[in-house]
Each structure stands twice: as structure tokens, then as C-alpha cells.
C-alpha positions as CSV (number, residue, x, y, z in Angstrom):
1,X,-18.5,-53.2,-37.5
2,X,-15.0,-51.8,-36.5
3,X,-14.6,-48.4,-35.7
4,X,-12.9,-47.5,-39.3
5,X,-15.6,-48.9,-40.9
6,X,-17.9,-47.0,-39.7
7,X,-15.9,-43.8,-40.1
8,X,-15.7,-44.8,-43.5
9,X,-19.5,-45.3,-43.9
10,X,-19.7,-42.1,-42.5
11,X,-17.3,-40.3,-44.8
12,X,-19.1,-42.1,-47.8
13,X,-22.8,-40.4,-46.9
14,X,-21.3,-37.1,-46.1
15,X,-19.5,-37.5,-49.7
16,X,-22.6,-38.4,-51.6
17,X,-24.7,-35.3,-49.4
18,X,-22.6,-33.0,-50.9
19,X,-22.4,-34.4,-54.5
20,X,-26.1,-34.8,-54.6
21,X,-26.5,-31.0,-53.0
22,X,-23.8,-29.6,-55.8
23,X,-26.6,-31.7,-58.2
24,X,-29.5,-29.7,-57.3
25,X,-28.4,-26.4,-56.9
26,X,-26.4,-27.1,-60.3
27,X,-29.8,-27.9,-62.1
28,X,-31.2,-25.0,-60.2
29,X,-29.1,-22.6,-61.3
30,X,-29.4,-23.9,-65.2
31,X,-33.3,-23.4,-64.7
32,X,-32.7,-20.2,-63.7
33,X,-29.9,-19.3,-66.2
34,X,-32.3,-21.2,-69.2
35,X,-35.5,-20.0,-68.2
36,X,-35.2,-16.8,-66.5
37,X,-31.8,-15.0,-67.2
38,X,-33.1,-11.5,-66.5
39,X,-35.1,-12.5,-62.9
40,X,-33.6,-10.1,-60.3
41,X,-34.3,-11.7,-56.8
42,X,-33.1,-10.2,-53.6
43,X,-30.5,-11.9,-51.3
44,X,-32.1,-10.2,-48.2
45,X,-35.4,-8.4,-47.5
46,X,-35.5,-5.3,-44.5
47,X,-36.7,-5.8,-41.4
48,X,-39.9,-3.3,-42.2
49,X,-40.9,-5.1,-45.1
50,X,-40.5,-8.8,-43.1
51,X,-42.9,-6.9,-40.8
52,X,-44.8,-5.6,-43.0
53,X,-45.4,-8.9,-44.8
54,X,-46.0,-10.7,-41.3
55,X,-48.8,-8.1,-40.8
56,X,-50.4,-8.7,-44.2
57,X,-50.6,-12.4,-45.0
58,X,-49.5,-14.3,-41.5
59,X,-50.8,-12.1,-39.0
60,X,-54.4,-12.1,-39.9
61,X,-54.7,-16.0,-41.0
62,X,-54.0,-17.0,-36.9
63,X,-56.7,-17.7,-34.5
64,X,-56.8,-15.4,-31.9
């Protein structure tokens, strides 16, 4: 296979990646819109509450 051949094949699968990313988050975001338009969900958490939640559920589920 020649060099711009397999550039092309290349190109293709990062092509179809995207499309099939913009796919799922598409039908993510009409699940969302359809079946929970008021749903507030943060885009970060603190760095207390990560700890906090660490302590809670992770911490105490390891072997010591």
C-alpha cells in the first residue's frame, strides 16, 4: 500500500470517528432534551466534595 493510500485510510477512520462521536452525543443530548429538560447537572464538582466522596464510598471499599 503506497504511502497516500494509507494517508487516505487514515483520514477516512479519523472522518467516520468524528461523525460517529457527533452521532452519540447528538442522540445524547435529545435523551436529555426529550426526557429530562429540567435536569441541572454540574460541569465540575470542588475539590472538598471529590474528597469528601472519595472518603465515603471509595475509601472504605479498599483492602487495607
Amino acid at each position: 500500500m503506497s504511502h497516500l493510500a494509507s494517508f487516505a485510510v487514515i483520514l477516512l477512520g479519523f472522518a467516520l470517528l468524528l461523525i460517529l462521536g457527533v452521532l452519540f452525543f447528538g442522540t445524547l443530548k435529545s435523551i436529555k432534551k426529550r426526557y429530562y429538560p429540567t435536569w441541572k447537572f454540574p460541569d465540575y464538582i470542588s475539590v472538598g466534595y471529590a474528597e469528601y466522596l472519595y472518603r465515603k464510598f471509595i475509601k472504605r471499599d479498599l483492602p487495607k
